[in-house]
N, C-alpha and C positions, 0 to 999 in steps of 0.2 A: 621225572627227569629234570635238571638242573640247568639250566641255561645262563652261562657266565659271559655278562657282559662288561665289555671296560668303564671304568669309571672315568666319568666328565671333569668330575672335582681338580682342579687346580688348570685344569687347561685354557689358554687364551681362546678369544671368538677366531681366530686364524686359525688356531691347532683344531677348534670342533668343526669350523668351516670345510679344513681340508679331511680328518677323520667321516663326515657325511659324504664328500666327494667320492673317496674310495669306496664308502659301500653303497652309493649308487652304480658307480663303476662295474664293481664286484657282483652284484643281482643283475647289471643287464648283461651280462658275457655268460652266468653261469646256466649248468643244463634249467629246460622248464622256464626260461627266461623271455621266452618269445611273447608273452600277453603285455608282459615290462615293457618291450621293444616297441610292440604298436601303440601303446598308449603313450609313451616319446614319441614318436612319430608325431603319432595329435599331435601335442602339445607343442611341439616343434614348427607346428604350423601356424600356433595361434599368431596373429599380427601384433604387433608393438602397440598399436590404436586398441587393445583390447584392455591394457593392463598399463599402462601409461599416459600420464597424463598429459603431458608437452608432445604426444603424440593421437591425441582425441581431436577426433572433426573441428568440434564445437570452440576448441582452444587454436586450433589452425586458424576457423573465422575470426576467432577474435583479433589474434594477430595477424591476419592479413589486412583484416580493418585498421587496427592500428599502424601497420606500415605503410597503409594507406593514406591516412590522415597524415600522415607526417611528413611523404612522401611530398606532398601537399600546400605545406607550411601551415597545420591546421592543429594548433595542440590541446592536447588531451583538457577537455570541460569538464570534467569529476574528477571527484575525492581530491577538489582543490581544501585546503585549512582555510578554516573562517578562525580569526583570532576574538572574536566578539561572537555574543547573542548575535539571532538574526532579526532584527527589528528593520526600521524604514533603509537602513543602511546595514552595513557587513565590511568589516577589516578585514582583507584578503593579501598577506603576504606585505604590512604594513600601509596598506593603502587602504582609504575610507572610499567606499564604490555605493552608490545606488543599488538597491536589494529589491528585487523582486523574484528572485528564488527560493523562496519561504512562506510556509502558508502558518505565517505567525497572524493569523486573521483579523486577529479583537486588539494586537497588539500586547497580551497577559504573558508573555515570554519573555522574563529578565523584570517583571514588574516587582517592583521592591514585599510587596504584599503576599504577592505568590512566592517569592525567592526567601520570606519569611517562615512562611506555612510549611513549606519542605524542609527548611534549616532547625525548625521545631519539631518536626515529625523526624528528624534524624536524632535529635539530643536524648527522643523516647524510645523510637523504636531501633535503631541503625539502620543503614541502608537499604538492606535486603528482608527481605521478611523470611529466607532461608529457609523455606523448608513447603511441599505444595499448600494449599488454605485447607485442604479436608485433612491432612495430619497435624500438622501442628506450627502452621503458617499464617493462622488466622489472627488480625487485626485489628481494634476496634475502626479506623480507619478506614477501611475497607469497607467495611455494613454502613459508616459515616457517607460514604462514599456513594454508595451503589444506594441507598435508599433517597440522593439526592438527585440521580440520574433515575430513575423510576419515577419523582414530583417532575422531572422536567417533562418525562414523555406520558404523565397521568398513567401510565403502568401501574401493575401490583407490584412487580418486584425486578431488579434488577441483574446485572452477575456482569463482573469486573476480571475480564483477562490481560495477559502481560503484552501480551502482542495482539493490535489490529489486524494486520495479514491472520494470524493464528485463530486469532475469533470465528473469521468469517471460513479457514479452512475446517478447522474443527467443529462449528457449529452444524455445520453444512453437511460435512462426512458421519456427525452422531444421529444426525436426523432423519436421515433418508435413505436407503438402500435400491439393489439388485433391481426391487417391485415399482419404483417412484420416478418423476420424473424431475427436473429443475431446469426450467424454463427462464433462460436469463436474456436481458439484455444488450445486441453484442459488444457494447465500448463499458460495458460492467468491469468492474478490477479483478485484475489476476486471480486474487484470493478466492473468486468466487469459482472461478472457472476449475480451481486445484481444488475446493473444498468439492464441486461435484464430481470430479474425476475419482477424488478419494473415494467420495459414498459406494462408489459402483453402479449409482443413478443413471438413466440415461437424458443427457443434456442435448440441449437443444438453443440454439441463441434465435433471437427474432429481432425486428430492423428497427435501430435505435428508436425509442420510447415511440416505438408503432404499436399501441393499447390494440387495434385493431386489427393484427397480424394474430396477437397473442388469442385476441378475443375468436380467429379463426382456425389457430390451430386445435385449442382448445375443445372447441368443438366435434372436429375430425377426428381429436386422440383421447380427449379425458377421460375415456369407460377403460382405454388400454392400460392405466396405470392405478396404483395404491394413492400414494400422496404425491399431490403437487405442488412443485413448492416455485414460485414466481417471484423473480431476484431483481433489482431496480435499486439505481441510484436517489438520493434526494436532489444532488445536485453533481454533474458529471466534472471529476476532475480533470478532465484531456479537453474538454470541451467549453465548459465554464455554462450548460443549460442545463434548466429546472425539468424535472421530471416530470410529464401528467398525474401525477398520484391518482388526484380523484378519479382517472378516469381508471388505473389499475385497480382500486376498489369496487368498483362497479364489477369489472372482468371477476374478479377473483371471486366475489359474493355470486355471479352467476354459474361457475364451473365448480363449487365448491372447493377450491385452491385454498394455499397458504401464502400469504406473501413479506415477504422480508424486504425492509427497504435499510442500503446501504446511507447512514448520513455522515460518512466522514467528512464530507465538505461543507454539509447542508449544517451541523448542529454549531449553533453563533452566528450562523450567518442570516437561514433562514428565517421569516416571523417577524415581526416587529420586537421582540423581546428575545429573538436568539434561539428560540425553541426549535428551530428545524422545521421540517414540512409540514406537521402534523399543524404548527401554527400559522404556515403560509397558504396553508390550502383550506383551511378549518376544519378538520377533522377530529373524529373523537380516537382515543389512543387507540380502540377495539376495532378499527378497523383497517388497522395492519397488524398481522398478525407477530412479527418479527422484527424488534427495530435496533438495526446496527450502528454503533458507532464508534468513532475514537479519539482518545485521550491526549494526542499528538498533535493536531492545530488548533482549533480556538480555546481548546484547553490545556495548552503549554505543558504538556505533560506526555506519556507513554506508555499501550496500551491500547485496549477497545474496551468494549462494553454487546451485553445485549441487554434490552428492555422489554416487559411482556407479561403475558401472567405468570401465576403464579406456579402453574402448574410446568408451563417449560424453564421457568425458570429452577426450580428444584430438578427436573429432569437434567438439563445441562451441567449442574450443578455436579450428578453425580455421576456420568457417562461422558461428556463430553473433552476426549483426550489433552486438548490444549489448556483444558481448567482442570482437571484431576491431576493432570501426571506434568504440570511443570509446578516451576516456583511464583508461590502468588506473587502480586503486583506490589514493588518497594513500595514502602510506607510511604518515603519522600514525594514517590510518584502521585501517591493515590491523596496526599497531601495536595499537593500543590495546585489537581483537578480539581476538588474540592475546594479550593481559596480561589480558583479561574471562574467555577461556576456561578459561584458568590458573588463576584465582580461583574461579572458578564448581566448578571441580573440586575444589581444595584443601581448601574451606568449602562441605560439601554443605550444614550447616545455615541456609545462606541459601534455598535451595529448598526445604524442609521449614519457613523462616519462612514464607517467600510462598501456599505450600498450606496454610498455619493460617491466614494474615490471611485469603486467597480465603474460607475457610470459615467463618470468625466473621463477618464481612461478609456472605454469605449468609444465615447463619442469623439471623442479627440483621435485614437486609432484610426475610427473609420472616414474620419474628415481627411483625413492623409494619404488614405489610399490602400491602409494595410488590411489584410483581409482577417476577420477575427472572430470567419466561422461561424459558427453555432451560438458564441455567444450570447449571454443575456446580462452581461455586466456588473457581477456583483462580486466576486470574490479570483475570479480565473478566468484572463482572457488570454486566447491563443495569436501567435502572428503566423498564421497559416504559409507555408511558403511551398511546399510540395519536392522540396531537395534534401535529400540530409547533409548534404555536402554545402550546400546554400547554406542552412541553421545551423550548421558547425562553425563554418567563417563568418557567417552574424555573430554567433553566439564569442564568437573569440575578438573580434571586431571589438563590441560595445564593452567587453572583461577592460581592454586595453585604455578606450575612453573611461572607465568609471562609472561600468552597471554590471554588475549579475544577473544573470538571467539565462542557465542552460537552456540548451535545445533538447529536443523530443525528437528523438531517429527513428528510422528503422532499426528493429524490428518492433522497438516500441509501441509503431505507430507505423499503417502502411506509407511506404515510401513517397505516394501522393499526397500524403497529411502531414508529412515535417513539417516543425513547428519551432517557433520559441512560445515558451509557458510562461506566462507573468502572473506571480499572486500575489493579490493587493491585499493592503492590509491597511488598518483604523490610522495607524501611524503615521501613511505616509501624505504629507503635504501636496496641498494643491498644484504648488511650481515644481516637487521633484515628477507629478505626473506629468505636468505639460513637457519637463527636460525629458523625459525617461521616450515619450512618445516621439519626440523630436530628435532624439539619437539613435532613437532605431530609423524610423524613415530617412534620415539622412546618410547613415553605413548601408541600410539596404540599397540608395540609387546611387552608390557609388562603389555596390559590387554586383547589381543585376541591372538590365537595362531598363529603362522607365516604359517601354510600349510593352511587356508583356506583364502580364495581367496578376495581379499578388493579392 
């Protein structure tokens, strides 16, 4: 039997649009039609918040937040244009303002040397390396690369991905499953917390760098799981404090665990020579088992890394989705880490600047009055204020005087821990720290009152 249908060919999207109307029409009226009918029905119930986006919970919060702020006279602190690198200073909207919204650390961001090494790695390779590294993306830069980050953490081998968030999601999700456990830190970064939701691992956080919480669950739970995998900052970015490491190596060697330690903030900073924890605590590389990093602060570039043996490094290598199935790390990129790390070593006295500023900065904070947490003064000190509404009109306050410096809201951070976030960096001068710390304490007691407690 032949079934002649009309043909589409030459009709406009109006003339097909109304041609489908009619025979929806046509099928729900005709005999046998009543199954058509109740499944309209559904569908006719679905709500707008299902399938719309200006109609999503999530998008309602944000905009009532926003109408909030505004309502307020408090305007919007991100996705401001910086017209310059972000070094000791930032050109925002033609004005030169004080920068402490950047964890340009070592100061290797806009350095003539490094913005060399990328402009040469473009002339060879072009921007992108277009295509994943295991088909035909591979660079000698890249092995150049990853076997220099392997000497810094005395690793066998290294593996270079495009995205830090991505690292730690993906590393996390190929490693461990259904049977394992991943026992993190709770002020650990996002990426860790999505990389075990992905595994299908069952997660469990325990009380900021409490070695001895971990060391008693462990006990309680370790026979109930396959692998465990215990996740720790080297250095906490929301907080600006150092990690007990040594003491997570003790825990993890007595529960037979795994432990990965995040150093995006720790590697340049930590050590007397930059090396990260492993040289602040003295440790030998084998006694963590996982060492994360990334390519984006002290090494003015984009990207993460893992360091380790050899053998998860080839595992990663070829299971791990964020390195198999994207596009390897631009050349430029993987250039210009390479030219940071270089520098970073040559001139340890840039990491010995940046642990003075951390620490005049502290101490100068705390002599003031402002509250700066957790910190331990080396690269990220917070100005604890406990309002988000407070660090929004700080944070817009001091934009007006002549400093950068977002605030840290809810949901970021619970709403008793608003904050403003300051990263120091090798760069900046002795007197923009004492102005920097004297602008904030001065906008804070002249929008909160001075008896209650900050």
């Amino acid at each position: 039997m032949t079934v002649n249908t009309p043909s589409l060919a030459g009709l406009s999207q109006e003339q097909k649009r109304e041609m489908l109307q009619r025979a929806l029409e046509k099928r729900g009226t005709s005999n046998g039609s009543a199954k058509d009918n109740d499944v309209r029905a559904v569908i006719d119930q679905i709500p707008e918040s299902a399938y719309r986006f200006d109609k999503f919970p999530e998008y309602y919060r944000l905009h009532l937040q926003r109408t909030l702020a505004e309502n307020a006279g408090i305007p919007n602190p991100y996705f401001r244009e910086h017209d310059s690198y972000g070094g000791a200073t930032t050109v925002v909207d033609g004005r030169n303002l004080l920068n402490f919204g950047m964890y340009n650390y070592l100061g290797l961001n806009g350095d003539p040397r490094v913005n060399a090494a990328a402009m040469a790695s473009i002339e060879r390779y072009g921007t992108s390396a277009s295509a994943s590294r295991v088909v035909s993306g591979e660079r000698p830069i890249h092995r150049a690369l990853e076997v220099r980050l392997a000497e810094l953490h005395e690793a066998d081998d290294a593996v270079a991905f495009v995205s830090g968030h991505a690292t730690n999601v993906s590393v996390i999700a190929s490693l461990l499953g259904s049977g394992d456990l991943v026992l993190h830190d709770r002020l650990v970064h996002n990426s860790v917390m999505q990389g075990a939701m992905l595994s299908g691992a069952t997660r469990q956080a325990f009380p900021h760098n409490d070695w001895q919480a971990v060391d008693a669950i462990l006990a309680e739970s370790r026979r109930r799981f396959d692998k465990v995998l215990i996740v720790v900052e080297g250095l906490y970015s929301m907080d600006g404090d150092i990690c007990p490491l040594d003491r997570f190596v003790e825990i993890k060697r007595r529960h037979k665990a795994l432990l990965m330690v995040d150093e995006a903030h720790s590697m340049g900073v930590l050590g007397a020579t930059g090396r990260g924890a492993r040289e602040h605590f003295g440790l030998a590389s084998t006694d963590v088992d996982i060492w994360m990093g990334t390519l984006s602060k002290s090494f003015a570039s984009c990207g993460g890394y893992i360091a380790g043996n050899s053998a998860l490094i080839e595992l990663l290598k070829l299971t791990a989705s964020g390195f198999v199935y994207s596009v390897g790390l631009p050349p430029p990129m993987a250039a210009a880490a390479l030219a940071s790390i270089e520098i970073m070593l040559a001139e340890p006295e840039r990491v010995a600047t940046l642990r003075a500023n951390g620490q005049l900065f502290l101490n100068l904070a705390k002599a003031r009055g402002l509250n700066t947490g957790l910190s331990q003064g080396i690269n990220v000190v917070p100005v604890i204020l406990g309002q988000s509404v407070l660090a929004a009109r700080l944070a817009a306050m001091l934009h007006e005087r002549g400093m950068e410096t977002p605030p840290i809201i809810h949901p970021a951070v619970e709403e008793r821990a608003a904050r403003l976030r300051l990263f120091i960096s090798s760069l900046h001068s002795k007197d923009q720290i004492h102005q920097a710390v004297e602008m904030i304490a001065e906008a804070l007691a002249e929008i909160k009152p001075p008896k209650e407690d900050l």
